[in-house]
C-alpha positions as CSV (number, residue, x, y, z in Angstrom):
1,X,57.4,134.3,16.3
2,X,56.6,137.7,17.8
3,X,56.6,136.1,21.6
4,X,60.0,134.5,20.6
5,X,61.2,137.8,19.4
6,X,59.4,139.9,22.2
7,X,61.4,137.7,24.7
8,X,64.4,137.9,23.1
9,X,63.9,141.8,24.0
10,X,62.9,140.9,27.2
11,X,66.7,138.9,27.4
12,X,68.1,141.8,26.5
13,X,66.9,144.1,28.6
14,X,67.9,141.7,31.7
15,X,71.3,141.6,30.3
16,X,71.9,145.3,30.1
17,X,70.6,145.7,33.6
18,X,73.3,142.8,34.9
19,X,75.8,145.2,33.3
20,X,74.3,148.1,34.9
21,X,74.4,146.4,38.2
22,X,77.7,144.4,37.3
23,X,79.4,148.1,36.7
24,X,78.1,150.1,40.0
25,X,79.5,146.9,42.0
26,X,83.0,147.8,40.3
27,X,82.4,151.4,41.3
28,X,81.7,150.4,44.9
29,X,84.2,148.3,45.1
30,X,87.0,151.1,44.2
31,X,85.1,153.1,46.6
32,X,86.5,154.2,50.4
33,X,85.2,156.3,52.9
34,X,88.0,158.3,54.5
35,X,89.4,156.3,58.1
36,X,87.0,157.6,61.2
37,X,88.2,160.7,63.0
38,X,86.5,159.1,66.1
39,X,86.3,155.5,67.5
40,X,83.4,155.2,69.8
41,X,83.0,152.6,72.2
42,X,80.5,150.1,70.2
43,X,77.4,147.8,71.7
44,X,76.8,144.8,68.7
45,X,73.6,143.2,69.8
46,X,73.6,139.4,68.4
47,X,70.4,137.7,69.0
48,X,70.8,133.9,68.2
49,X,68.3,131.0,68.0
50,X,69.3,127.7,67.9
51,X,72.4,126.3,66.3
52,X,73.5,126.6,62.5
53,X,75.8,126.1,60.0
54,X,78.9,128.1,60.5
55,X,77.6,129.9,63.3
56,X,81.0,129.4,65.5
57,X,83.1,131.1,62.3
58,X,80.4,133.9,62.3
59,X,80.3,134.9,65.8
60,X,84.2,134.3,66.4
61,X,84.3,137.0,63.3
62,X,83.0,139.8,65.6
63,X,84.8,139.0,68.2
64,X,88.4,139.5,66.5
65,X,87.2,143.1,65.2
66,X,89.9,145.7,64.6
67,X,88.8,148.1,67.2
68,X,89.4,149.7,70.3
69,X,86.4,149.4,72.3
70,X,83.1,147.3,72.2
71,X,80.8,144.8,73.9
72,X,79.2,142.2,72.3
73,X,75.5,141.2,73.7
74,X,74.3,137.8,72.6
75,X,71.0,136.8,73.4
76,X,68.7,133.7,73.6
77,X,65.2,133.0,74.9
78,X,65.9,129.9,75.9
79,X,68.7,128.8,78.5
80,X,68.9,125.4,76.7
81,X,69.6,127.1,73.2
82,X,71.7,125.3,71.5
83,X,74.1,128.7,70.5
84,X,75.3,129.2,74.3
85,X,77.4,126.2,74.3
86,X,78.8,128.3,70.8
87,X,78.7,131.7,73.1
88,X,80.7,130.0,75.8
89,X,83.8,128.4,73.3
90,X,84.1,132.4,72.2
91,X,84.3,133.5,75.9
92,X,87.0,131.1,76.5
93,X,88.4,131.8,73.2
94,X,88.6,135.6,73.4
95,X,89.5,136.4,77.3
96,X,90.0,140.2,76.5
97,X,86.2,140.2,74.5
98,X,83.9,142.2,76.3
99,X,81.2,139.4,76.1
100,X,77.7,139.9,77.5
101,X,74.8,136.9,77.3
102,X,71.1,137.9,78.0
103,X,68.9,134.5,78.2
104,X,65.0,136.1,78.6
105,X,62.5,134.0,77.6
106,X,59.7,137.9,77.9
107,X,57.7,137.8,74.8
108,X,57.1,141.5,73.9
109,X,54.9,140.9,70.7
110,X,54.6,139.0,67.3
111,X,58.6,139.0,65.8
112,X,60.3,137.1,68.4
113,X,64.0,138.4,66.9
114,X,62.8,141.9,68.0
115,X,61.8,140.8,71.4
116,X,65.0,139.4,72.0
117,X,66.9,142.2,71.2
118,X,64.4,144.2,73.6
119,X,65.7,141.8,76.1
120,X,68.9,142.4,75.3
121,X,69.4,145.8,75.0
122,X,69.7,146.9,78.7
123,X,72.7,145.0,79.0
124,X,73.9,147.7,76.1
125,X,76.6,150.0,78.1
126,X,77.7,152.0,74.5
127,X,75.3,154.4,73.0
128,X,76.7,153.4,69.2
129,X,74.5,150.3,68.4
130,X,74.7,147.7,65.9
131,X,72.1,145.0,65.4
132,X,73.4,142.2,63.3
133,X,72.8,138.7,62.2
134,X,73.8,135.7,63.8
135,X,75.1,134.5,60.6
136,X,76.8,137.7,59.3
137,X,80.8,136.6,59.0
138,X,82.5,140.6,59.7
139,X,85.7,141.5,58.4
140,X,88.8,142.9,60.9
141,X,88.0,146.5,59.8
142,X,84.1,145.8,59.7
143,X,83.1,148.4,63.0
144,X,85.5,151.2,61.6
145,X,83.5,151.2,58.0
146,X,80.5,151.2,60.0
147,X,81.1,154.2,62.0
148,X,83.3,156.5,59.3
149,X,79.6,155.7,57.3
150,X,77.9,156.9,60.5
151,X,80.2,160.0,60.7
152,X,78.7,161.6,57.3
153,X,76.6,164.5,58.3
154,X,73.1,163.8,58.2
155,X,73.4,159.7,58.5
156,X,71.0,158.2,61.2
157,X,71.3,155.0,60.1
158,X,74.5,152.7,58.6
159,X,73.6,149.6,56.5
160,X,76.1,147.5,54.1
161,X,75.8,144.6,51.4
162,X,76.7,141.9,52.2
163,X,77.4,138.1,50.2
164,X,76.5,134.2,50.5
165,X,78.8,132.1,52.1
166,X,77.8,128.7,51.5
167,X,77.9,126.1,53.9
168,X,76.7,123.2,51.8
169,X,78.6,122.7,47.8
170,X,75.9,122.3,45.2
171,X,72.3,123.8,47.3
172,X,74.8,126.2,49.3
173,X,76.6,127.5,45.7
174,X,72.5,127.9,44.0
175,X,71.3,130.2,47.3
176,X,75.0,132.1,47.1
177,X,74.5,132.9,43.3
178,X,71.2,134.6,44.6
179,X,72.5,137.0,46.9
180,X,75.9,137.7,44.6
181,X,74.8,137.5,41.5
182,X,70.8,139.6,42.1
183,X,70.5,140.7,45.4
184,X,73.7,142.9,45.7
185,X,74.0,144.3,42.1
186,X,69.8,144.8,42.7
187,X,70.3,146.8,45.5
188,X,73.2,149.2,44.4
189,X,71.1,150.1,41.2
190,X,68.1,150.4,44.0
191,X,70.3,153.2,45.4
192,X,71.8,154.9,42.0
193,X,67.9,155.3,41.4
194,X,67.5,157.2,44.7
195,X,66.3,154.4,47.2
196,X,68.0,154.0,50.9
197,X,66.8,150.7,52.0
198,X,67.8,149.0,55.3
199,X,69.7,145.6,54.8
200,X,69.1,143.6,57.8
201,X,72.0,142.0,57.7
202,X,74.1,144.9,59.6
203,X,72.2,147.9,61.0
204,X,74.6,150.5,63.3
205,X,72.7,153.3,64.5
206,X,73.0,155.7,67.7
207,X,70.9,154.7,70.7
208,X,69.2,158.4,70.7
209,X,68.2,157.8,67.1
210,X,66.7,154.3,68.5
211,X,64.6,156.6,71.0
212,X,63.5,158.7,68.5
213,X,61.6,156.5,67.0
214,X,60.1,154.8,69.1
215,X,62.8,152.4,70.3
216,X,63.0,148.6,69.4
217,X,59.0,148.0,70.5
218,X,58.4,150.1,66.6
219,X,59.2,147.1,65.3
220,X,58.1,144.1,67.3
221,X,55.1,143.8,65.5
222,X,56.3,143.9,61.9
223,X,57.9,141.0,59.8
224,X,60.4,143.2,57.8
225,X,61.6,145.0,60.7
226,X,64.5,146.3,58.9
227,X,62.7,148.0,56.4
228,X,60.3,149.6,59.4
229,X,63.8,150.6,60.9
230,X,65.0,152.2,57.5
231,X,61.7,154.2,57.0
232,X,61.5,155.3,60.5
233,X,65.1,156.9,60.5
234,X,64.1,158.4,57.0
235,X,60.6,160.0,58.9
236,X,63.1,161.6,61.3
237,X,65.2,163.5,58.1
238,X,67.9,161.4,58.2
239,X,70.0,159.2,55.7
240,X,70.3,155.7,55.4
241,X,73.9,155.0,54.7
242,X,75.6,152.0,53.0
243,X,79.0,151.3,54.5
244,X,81.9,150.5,52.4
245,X,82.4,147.1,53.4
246,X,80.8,144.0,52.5
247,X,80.8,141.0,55.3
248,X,79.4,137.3,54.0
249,X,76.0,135.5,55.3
250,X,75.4,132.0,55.9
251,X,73.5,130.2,53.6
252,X,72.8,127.5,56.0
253,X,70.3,125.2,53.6
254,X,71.4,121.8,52.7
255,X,68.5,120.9,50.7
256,X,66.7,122.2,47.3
257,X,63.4,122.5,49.9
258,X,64.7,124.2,52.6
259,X,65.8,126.7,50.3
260,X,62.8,127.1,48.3
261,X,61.2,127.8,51.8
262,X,63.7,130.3,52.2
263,X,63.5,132.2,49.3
264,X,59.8,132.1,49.3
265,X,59.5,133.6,52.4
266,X,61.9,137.0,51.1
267,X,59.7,136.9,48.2
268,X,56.5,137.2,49.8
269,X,57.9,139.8,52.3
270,X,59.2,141.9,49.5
271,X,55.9,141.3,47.3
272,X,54.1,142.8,50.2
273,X,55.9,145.8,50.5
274,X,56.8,146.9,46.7
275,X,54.3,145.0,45.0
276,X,55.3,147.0,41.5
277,X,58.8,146.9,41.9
278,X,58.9,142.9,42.7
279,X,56.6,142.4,39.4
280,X,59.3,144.7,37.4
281,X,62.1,142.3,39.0
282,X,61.2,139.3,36.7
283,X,62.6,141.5,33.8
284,X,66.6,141.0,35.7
285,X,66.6,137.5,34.3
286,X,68.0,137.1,30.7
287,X,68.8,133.9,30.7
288,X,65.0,132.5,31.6
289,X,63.9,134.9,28.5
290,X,65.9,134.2,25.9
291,X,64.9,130.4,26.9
292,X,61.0,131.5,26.2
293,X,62.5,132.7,23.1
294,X,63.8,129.4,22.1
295,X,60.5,127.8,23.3
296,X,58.4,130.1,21.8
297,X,60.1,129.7,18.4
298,X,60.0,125.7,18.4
299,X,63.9,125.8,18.9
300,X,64.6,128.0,15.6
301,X,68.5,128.2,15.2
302,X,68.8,131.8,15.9
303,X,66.9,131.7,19.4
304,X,69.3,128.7,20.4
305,X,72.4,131.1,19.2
306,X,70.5,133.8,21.3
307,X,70.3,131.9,24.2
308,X,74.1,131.0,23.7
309,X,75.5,134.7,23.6
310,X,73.1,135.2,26.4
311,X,74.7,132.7,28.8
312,X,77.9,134.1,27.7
313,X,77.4,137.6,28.3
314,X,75.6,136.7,31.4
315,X,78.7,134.7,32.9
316,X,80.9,137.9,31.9
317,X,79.2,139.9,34.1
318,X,79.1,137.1,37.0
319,X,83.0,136.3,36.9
320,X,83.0,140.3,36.9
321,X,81.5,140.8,39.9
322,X,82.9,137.8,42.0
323,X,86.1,139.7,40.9
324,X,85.5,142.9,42.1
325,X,84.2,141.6,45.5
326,X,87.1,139.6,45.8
327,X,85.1,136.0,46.2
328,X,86.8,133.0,47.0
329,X,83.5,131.1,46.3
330,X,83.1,132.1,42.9
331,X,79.5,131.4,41.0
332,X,79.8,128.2,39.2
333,X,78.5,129.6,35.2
334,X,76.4,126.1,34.2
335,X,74.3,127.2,37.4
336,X,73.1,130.1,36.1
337,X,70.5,128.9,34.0
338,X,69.4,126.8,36.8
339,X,69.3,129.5,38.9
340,X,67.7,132.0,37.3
341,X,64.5,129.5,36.5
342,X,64.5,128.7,40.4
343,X,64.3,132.2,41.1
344,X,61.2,132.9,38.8
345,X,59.7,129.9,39.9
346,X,60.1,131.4,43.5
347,X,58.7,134.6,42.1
348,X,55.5,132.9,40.8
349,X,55.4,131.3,43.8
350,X,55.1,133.8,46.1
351,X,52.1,134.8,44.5
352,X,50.0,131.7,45.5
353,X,49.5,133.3,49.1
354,X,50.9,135.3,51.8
355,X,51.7,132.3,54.0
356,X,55.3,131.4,54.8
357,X,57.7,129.3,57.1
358,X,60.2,130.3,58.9
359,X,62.6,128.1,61.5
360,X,59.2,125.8,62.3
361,X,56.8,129.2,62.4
362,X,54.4,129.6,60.0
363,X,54.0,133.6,59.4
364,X,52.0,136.0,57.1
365,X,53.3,138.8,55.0
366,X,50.9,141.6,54.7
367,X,50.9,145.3,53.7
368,X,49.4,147.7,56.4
369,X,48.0,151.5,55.4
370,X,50.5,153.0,58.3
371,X,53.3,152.7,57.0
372,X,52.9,150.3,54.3
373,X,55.4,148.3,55.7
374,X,55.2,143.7,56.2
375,X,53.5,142.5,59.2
376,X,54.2,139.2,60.7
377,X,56.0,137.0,62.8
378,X,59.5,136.1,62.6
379,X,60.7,134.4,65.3
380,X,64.5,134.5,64.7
């Protein structure tokens, strides 16, 4: 009885930091950044790798941007990639799109996604840069909340949040929940506690803050290049800011295992590089506690009633929050329970080993003394 009623703490602890979370997503959701009082001209560098999901939709999203002037650079290593036959429908389909493609097959080290933008970024011809994922699905006014962020004295570096856009129902719905439901909340109380983390997602930057640190080759041999980027910018005195604007990702997987591989590889790459804060994480899941309650007191009455108002109070916060962002794909509720015990399960997981796959890669996540930063190759 005193694990039952220790876990029932435990639940209850996970359900006041939901609300935590579930309120600072309201506050950033009220929150706007006054309109630019400049529009630079804007490079996005898209490097692609093989076809996807939704991968038209996302790309085709950039190119119908609300904004005077900028280029778009897509590269691929390979010249039969199977996104150029996407890159050439959005030429056709946006004439007036200042569309650049770089195919460059140069290997410049270990994380093949930072080799390709290496390739790509001579074929830059703006010095306001933003790296972003194939799969990230902008809206209209995306660029001009990126660069009213960069305008804030002191910024170096622009990030945003961003949400799962499933592209399968029931697998696409459990890695959505993920990212909506942990991820974003997680990482707005990461920054109401003082932390700036990079979101790789989105990443606008100057191209003299790029030279300052090295340029992209700082990267090329580290896994979680975004977080290298972040921590570099900090090194120089500068501020990682988080736009006010939150574009969708692709969650691609159409099967429980693909998934799993997914999510095990994030969480080995962020047990390698906040090895205390990833333990503490396992505390953000009420539901999965107040079950241990219920197991740990043979099914007593009032751990079942527990578990109830837990579910409850969790799903509050969850239709809260796909509120305030303004989802269309809202979080089913019976898949919370579900996806909370995926989620530890992913956590004990990652704890089996370092190794993980990634697009037909196998990589390792490690910490190095440096920087204390994921090494590794990631070959998107």
């Amino acid at each position: 009885m005193i694990l039952a009623w220790l876990a029932a703490v435990l639940s209850v602890i996970g359900l006041l930091q939901a609300a935590a979370g579930g309120l600072l997503v309201r506050r950033f959701a009220r929150r706007l950044r006054p309109p630019p009082a400049g529009l630079p001209p804007i490079t996005l560098l898209k490097p692609l790798h093989g076809g996807e999901p939704l991968l038209e939709e996302a790309l085709a999203s950039v190119c119908r941007q609300d904004y005077p002037a900028f280029q778009v650079v897509f590269g691929v290593a390979d010249a039969a990639d199977a996104a150029l036959p996407v890159v050439q429908r959005l030429q056709q389909r946006f004439p007036a799109c200042d569309i650049a493609v770089v195919v460059d097959a140069t290997r410049h080290g270990p994380n093949l996604k930072v080799g390709n933008l290496i390739n790509m970024l001579p074929a830059a011809r703006h010095d306001v840069l933003v790296i972003s994922d194939s799969d990230v699905h902008a809206p209209p006014d995306w660029l001009r909340r990126l660069v009213s962020a960069l305008e804030a004295p002191g910024v170096g570096l622009v990030t945003t949040l961003y949400v799962g856009l499933p592209a399968h129902a029931l697998v696409g719905r459990l890695g959505a929940a993920q990212i909506n439901q942990v991820f974003l909340p997680g990482a707005l109380l990461s920054r109401a506690l003082g932390r700036q983390d990079c979101l790789g997602a989105t990443m606008m930057l100057r191209r003299e803050t790029l030279a300052r640190i090295g340029g992209l080759r700082a990267l090329v041999d580290h896994l979680a290049d975004d977080n290298v980027l972040g921590r570099l910018v900090q090194g120089l005195g500068l501020a990682v800011a988080l736009a006010d604007t939150v574009p969708a990702t692709t969650v691609p997987e159409a099967t429980l295992a693909a998934l799993w591989r997914h999510e095990l590889r994030w969480a080995r790459t962020i047990r390698a590089l906040e090895p205390v804060q990833f333990a503490a994480s396992v505390l953000q899941y009420p539901l999965v506690w107040a079950l241990c309650a219920v197991v740990a007191s043979g099914g007593a009455g009032w751990s079942l009633l527990w578990f109830a108002a837990a579910w409850a109070g969790r799903a509050v916060v969850a239709c809260a929050v796909d509120r305030w962002l303004g989802l269309v794909n809202r979080t089913p509720l019976w898949l919370l329970p579900l996806r909370e015990l995926m989620s530890v399960a992913v956590m004990a997981a990652s704890y089996a080993g370092r190794r993980v796959e990634w697009r037909g890669h196998t990589m390792q996540a490690s910490r190095d003394k440096p920087g204390g930063v994921g090494r590794g190759f990631d070959p998107r």
